[in-house]
Structures are given as structure tokens and as C-alpha cells.
C-alpha positions in Angstrom: -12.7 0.0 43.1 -13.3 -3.2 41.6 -12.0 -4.5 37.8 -13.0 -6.7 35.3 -11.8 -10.3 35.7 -10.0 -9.4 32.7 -8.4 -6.4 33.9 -7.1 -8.1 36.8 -5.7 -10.9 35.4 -3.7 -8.4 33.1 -2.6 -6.4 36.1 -1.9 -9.6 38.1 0.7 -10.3 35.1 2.1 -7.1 34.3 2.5 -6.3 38.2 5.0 -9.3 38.2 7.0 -8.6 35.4 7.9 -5.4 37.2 8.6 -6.9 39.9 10.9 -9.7 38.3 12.3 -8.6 35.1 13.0 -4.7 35.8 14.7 -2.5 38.1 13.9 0.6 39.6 13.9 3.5 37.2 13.4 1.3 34.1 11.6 1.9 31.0 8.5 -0.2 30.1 7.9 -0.7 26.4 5.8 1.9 24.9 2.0 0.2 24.6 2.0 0.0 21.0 4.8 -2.9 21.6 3.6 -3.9 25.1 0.3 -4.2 24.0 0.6 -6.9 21.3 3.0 -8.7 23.9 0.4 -8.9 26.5 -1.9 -10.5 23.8 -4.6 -7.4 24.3 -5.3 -3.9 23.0 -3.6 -0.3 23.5 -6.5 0.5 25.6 -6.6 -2.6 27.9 -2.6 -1.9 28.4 -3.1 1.7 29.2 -5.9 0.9 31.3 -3.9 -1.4 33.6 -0.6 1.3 33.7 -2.8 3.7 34.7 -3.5 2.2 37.8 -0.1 0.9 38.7 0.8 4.9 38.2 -2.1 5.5 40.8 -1.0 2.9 43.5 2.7 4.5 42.5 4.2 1.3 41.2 5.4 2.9 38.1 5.7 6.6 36.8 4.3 8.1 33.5 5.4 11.0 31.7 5.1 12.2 27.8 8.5 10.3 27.8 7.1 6.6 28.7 6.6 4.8 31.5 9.1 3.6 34.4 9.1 1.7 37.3 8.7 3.6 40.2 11.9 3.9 41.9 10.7 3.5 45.3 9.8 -0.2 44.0 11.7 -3.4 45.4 14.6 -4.1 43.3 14.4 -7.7 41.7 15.7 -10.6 43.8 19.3 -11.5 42.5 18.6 -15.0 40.1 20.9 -17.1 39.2 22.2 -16.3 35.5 18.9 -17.5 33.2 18.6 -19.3 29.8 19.5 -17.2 26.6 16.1 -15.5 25.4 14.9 -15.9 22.1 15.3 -13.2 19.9 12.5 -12.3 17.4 14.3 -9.8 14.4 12.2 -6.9 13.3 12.4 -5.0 10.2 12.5 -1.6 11.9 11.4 -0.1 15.2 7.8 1.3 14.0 6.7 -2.1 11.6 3.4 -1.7 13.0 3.2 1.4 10.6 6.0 1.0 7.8 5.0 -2.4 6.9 1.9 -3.6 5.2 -1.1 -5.1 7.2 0.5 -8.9 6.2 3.7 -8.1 7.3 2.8 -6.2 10.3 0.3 -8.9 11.5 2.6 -11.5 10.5 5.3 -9.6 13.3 2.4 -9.4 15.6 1.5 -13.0 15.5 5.2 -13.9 15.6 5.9 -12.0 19.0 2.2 -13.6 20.7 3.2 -16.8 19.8 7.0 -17.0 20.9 6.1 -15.1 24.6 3.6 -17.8 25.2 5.9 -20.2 24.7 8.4 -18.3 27.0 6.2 -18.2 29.3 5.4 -21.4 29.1 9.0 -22.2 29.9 9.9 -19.3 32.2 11.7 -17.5 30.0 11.5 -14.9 27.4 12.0 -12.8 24.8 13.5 -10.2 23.4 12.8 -8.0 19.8 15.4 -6.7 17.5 15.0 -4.0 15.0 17.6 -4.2 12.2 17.3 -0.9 10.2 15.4 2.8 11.0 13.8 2.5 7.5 12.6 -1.0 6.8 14.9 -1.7 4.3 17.0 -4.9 3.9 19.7 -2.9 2.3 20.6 -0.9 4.9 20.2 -3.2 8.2 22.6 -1.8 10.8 24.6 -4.9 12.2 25.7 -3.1 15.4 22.4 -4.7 16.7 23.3 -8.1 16.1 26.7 -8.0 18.1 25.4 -9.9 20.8 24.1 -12.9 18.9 26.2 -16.1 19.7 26.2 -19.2 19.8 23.9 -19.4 22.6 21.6 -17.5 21.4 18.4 -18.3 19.3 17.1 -16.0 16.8 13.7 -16.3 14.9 13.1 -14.6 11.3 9.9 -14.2 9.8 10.9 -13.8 6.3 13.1 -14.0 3.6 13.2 -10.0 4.4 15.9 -11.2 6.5 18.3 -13.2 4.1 20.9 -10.4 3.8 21.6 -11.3 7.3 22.0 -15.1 7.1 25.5 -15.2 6.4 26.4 -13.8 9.6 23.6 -15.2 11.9 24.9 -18.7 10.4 28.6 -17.8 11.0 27.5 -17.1 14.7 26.5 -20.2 14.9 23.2 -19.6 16.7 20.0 -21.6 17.1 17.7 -20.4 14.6 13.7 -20.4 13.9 12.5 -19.6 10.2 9.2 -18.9 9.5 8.2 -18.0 6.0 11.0 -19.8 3.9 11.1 -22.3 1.3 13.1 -25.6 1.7 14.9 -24.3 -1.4 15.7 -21.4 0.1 17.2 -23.2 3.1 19.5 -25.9 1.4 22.5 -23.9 2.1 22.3 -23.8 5.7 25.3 -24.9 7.4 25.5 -28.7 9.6 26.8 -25.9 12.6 23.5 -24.5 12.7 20.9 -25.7 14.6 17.4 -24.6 13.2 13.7 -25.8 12.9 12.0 -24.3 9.3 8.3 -23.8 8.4 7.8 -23.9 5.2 5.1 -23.2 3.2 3.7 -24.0 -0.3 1.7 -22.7 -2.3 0.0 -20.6 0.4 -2.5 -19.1 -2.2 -3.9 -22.9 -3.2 -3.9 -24.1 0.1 -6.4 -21.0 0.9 -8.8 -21.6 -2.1 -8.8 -25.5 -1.9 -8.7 -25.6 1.7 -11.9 -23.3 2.0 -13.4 -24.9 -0.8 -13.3 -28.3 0.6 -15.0 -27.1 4.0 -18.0 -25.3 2.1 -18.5 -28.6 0.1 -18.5 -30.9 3.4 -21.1 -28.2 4.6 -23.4 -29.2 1.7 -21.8 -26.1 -0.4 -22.8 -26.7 -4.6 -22.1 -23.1 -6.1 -19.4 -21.3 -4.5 -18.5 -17.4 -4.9 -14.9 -15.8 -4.4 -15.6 -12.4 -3.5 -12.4 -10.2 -2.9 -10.1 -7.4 -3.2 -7.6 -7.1 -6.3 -4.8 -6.3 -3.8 -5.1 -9.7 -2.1 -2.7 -12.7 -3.4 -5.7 -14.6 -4.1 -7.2 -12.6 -6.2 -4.5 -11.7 -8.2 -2.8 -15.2 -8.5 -5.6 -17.6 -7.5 -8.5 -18.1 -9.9 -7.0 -21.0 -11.8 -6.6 -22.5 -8.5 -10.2 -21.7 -7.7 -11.9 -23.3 -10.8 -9.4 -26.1 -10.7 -10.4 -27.4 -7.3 -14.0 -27.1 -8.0 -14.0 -28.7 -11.1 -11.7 -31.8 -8.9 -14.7 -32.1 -6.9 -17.4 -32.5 -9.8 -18.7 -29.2 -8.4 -20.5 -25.7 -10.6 -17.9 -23.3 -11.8 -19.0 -20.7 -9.2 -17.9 -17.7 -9.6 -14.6 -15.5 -8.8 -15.4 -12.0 -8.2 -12.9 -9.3 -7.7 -13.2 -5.5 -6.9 -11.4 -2.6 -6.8 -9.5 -2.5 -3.4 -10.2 1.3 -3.8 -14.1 1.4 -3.2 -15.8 1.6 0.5 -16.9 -0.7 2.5 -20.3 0.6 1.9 -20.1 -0.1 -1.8 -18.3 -3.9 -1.2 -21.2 -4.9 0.8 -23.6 -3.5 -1.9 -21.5 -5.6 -4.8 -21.8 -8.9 -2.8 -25.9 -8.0 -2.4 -26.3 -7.6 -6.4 -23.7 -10.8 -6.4 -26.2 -13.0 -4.3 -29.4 -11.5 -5.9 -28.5 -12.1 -9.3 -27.3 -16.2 -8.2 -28.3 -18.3 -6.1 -24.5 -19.0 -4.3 -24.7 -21.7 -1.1 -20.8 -20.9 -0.1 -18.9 -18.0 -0.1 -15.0 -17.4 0.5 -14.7 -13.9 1.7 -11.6 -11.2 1.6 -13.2 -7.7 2.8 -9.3 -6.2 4.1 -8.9 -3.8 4.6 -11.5 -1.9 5.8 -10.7 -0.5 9.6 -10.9 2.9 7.7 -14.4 2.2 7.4 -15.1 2.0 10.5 -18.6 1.7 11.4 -20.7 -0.9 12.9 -22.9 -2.4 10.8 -24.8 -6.1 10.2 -23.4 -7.7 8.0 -25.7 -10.1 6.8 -28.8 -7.3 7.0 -26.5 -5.0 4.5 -25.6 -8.4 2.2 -29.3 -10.1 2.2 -27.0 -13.3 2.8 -28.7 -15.6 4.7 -26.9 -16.3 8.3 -26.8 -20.2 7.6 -24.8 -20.0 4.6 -21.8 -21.8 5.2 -18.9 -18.9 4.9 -14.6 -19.0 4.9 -13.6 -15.1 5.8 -10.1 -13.6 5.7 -8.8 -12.4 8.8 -10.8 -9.1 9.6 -12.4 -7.2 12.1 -15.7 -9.5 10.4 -14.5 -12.2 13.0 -16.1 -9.6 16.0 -19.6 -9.9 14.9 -21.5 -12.4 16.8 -23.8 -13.4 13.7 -20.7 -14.0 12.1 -18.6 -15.8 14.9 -21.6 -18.4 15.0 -21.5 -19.4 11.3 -18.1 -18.5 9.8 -14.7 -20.6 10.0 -11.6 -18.5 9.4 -9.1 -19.0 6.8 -5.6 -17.9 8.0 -2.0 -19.0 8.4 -1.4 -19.8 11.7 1.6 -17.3 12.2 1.1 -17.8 15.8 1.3 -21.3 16.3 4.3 -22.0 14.2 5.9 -19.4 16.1 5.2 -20.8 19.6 6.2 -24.3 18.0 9.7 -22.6 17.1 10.2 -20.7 19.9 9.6 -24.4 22.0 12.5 -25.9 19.7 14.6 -23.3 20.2 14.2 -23.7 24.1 14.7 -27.0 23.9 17.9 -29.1 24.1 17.0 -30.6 19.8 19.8 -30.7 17.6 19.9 -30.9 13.9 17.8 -29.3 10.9 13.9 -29.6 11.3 11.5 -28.7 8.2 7.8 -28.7 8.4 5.1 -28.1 5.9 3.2 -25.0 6.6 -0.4 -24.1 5.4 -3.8 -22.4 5.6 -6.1 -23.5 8.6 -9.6 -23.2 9.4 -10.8 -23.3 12.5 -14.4 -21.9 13.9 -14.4 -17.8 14.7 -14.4 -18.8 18.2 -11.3 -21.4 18.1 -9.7 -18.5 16.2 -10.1 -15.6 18.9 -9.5 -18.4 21.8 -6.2 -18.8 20.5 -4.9 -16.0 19.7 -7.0 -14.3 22.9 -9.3 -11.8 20.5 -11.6 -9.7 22.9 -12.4 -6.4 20.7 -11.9 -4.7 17.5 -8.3 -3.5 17.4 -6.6 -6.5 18.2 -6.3 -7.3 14.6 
């Protein structure tokens, strides 16, 4: 039977790690966490499982999935580098954290095993409580951190646990921390920081700037009251329009409670009432609303209208993909830039400025290898 080139590529990968990284009789990951690791969706993973449990390479049962026991033991390696170890909130954060946090843990794990693999080795994810809460982290998890070992934490969620990370004296990544924050770290401690400002301005300016170079005049803001920049960000807005000589625009906010049906509608009366030639764009959620549907023949926008969306299942329509940049913080990249530090032989204390980027849809799914709805 032949596969996808995709497909195979996947199984081509996944067939080696089995082959290198676990022994007879041991449990895979369950595919909500391998899935995410592999960089492709629950469906792709399961896809590729099921026919390694059909050629017998690995069995499957309502327990998980193992490696077949009949399978060819790993070759005996010399004793490899320390992996890095990413720290997770709790063991189900795709679910108990908010879609920030959680895709901020997703892009955190893509990022750092591409740069494993990059440098044959690898990683490894530690949950620190059953309930998500920083009060009650269970340090029995952390008893094989030492100095050897290099640890990346994703946010200040983690700061109850500095104390002892820092007395291990481990390499550290931080990602999500202010230089303030950070002042206190000990000379023993080896760590590279990204740090960001004020993420909310570098959003509204950064878009703003982009629509202007694309001959933007009169620019809408068009999102939910549960996002940061709509809450915190309309000063921001009208500042950096007015720094650029440019119409007040306008900043529209609606209720995060109302369908997507009824967004789409609101941004049609928006555009029919004005005559807007930019528009910065927060639709999440809305994967609860899931139904396909044109976005530009439900708006009335015209496709050439230069746009900045969140990040969003939006990014998937082609109309979109060919017009649209995306405004996002790059979660991924910084991650797979720590995760190189912390493989790397670098001593000292490293901060970097981190901010909003905007590449093109496609730049944006290249990267962080977007395929299909779900991936998000």
C-alpha cells in the first residue's frame, strides 16, 4: 500500500526512535504528547502507529502503545549528553491551561526537539504538580536535576521553583521573564533569558507599522475583550497611529461570548459603515465554531486589503495565507535558540529582547510545519 510523502517521512522518523531510544516492552507517549513532539496532528500520529501495530513493530491496547517485544533491543551507546528538560505545569496542560499557556508549552517542546535533533540529542518533559498549581508542585520530580542538567521554564509560573533549580546549579533556559525578574540569579548558574517587553505594544505597533508600509491610511482593531490587547492596548493603538501622522482608526472590541457567526457579521457592519484599508485581527477563540466558511465572502472585505491576524485556525484558508502576515511571539524560535545554548559548551548569563514577529502565513506554517486545522 502506498503513503503520502508525508506519512512516510513521519514513519521513517518515528520507526527510528523505536529503534534507538526504547527497549522492548516500552511505553510510547500517549499521541496527545507525541503528537505535538512530532510537529503534526493526533490523526497523522495515530495514522503512522497504526501501521507499525500492523507490521507488529509496536503493540496497542486501551492502555497505550508499546514496543513490540519481539523488536531488536537498542544497540548499547556510549553514555549520551544530559537532555534538556522542558518543566510542565501538570501532566494534562493541553486541557488545564488556557489556549496561551497551552500553545505557549506546545511551541516550547517543537522548538527545543528540533534543536535536539539537530544536535542528536533530546528531550525530556517534566510535570511538577497533578493540578496546575504553583503552590503545590511536587519536588520529588526534580530529584534528578544536577548540575549537568539543563532545564527550560516558560514562565514565571515556575518561580517557586527557582531557589532550588539555582541551588542545583543547573544550566537553565527562561522564556517569558523580565530582566527584573532575573537580577537575583546566582554567578553559579549558567542561563540564556528571553525577555520580553511590553508584548502588547510591540503587537499593535508592530502590525501597525506593516499595514502602513502596505499603503494602510485608516486602520481597524477588531477583537475579543478577553485578549491582552484589547483590554490593555488602545492607548497603545491610537498612540502609534497618531506617531505616524496617520487617522485615528478605530478599536473595536466584542464580547468574547458571541459566535463566530455573529463576529464575522460585526466586522461586515464595521467595513460597511467605513471605509478601513488595514485591519489587525483577533478572532480566538473560535475552534468551537467549527465550520468552514470564506472568510472574506462572510466579511465583504476585499482579499487585497492588507491584514495582521492572531494566531488562529484563520491562517489555513488559502485566500487568507496569500494576503495575511501573522502577528505572534515566536515561542518556538526562542525555544530552539535556548535549547542550542543549553547544548552548547557557553558560560555566563545571556539576555535577549523578545517580541512580536510578523512573517507571511506561509513563513509562519513552514516554520512551525502547519499542515491542517488542529495543529493550532
Amino acid at each position: 500500500m502506498a503513503y503520502p510523502p508525508k506519512i512516510e517521512k513521519l514513519y521513517s522518523r518515528v520507526k527510528a526512535l523505536l529503534s534507538e531510544q526504547y527497549f522492548p516492552g516500552a511505553k510510547l507517549p500517549c499521541e496527545r504528547e507525541f503528537a505535538p513532539w512530532m510537529g503534526v496532528s493526533r490523526k497523522t500520529i495515530a495514522r503512522v502507529l497504526q501501521r507499525l501495530a500492523e507490521e507488529h513493530k509496536v503493540m496497542r491496547d486501551n492502555t497505550g502503545t508499546y514496543v513490540h517485544k519481539e523488536t531488536e533491543a537498542p544497540f548499547f551507546r556510549k553514555p549520551e549528553q544530559e537532555p534538556v528538560s522542558i518543566l510542565l505545569p501538570a501532566p494534562d496542560y493541553t486541557l488545564s491551561c488556557e489556549f496561551s499557556s497551552r500553545y505557549a508549552h506546545d511551541r516550547t517542546i517543537q522548538g527545543a526537539l528540533k534543536a535536539a535533533l539537530k544536535h542528536n540529542s533530546r528531550i525530556i518533559t517534566i510535570p511538577v504538580t497533578e493540578t496546575n498549581n504553583p503552590d503545590e508542585i511536587n519536588y520529588s520530580q526534580l530529584r534528578g536535576i544536577h548540575p549537568e542538567s539543563r532545564v527550560i521554564c516558560n514562565s514565571p509560573w515556575f518561580q517557586k521553583l527557582l531557589p532550588f533549580l539555582y541551588a542545583s546549579r543547573c544550566r537553565m533556559g527562561f522564556l517569558g521573564f523580565s530582566r527584573e525578574f532575573l537580577k537575583s540569579v546566582p554567578d553559579t548558574t549558567d542561563f540564556t533569558a528571553f525577555c520580553p517587553g511590553n508584548l502588547i505594544e510591540s503587537f499593535l505597533r508592530g502590525g501597525i507599522r506593516l499595514l502602513h508600509e502596505a499603503g494602510a491610511r485608516n486602520i481597524l482593531y477588531f477583537g475579543s475583550n478577553a485578549a491582552n490587547a484589547s483590554i490593555r492596548g488602545k492607548f497603545c493603538f491610537e498612540r502609534a497611529l497618531a506617531e505616524l501622522q496617520l487617522s485615528p482608526g478605530k478599536f473595536s472590541v466584542y464580547d468574547s461570548s458571541i459566535t463566530l457567526q455573529e463576529r464575522l457579521l460585526l466586522l461586515k457592519r464595521l467595513f460597511f459603515k467605513e471605509k478601513y484599508d488595514g485591519l489587525i485581527l483577533e478572532l480566538n477563540p473560535f475552534r468551537e465554531h467549527d465550520w468552514d466558511f470564506d472568510f472574506y465572502a462572510e466579511t465583504g472585505i476585499p482579499e487585497s486589503l492588507p491584514m495582521i491576524t492572531a494566531v488562529s485556525d484563520l491562517v489555513f484558508q488559502d485566500k487568507v495565507a496569500r494576503h495575511a502576515r501573522v502577528g505572534h511571539y515566536p515561542v518556538m524560535k526562542y525555544s530552539f535558540q535556548t535549547t542550542e545554548f543549553l547544548l552548547s559548551e557557553e558560560h555566563g548569563h545571556f539576555f535577549r529582547d523578545a517580541e512580536y514577529e510578523f512573517p507571511t502565513v506561509h513563513e509562519f506554517m513552514e516554520y512551525h510545519n502547519l499542515k491542517q486545522k488542529g495543529n493550532i
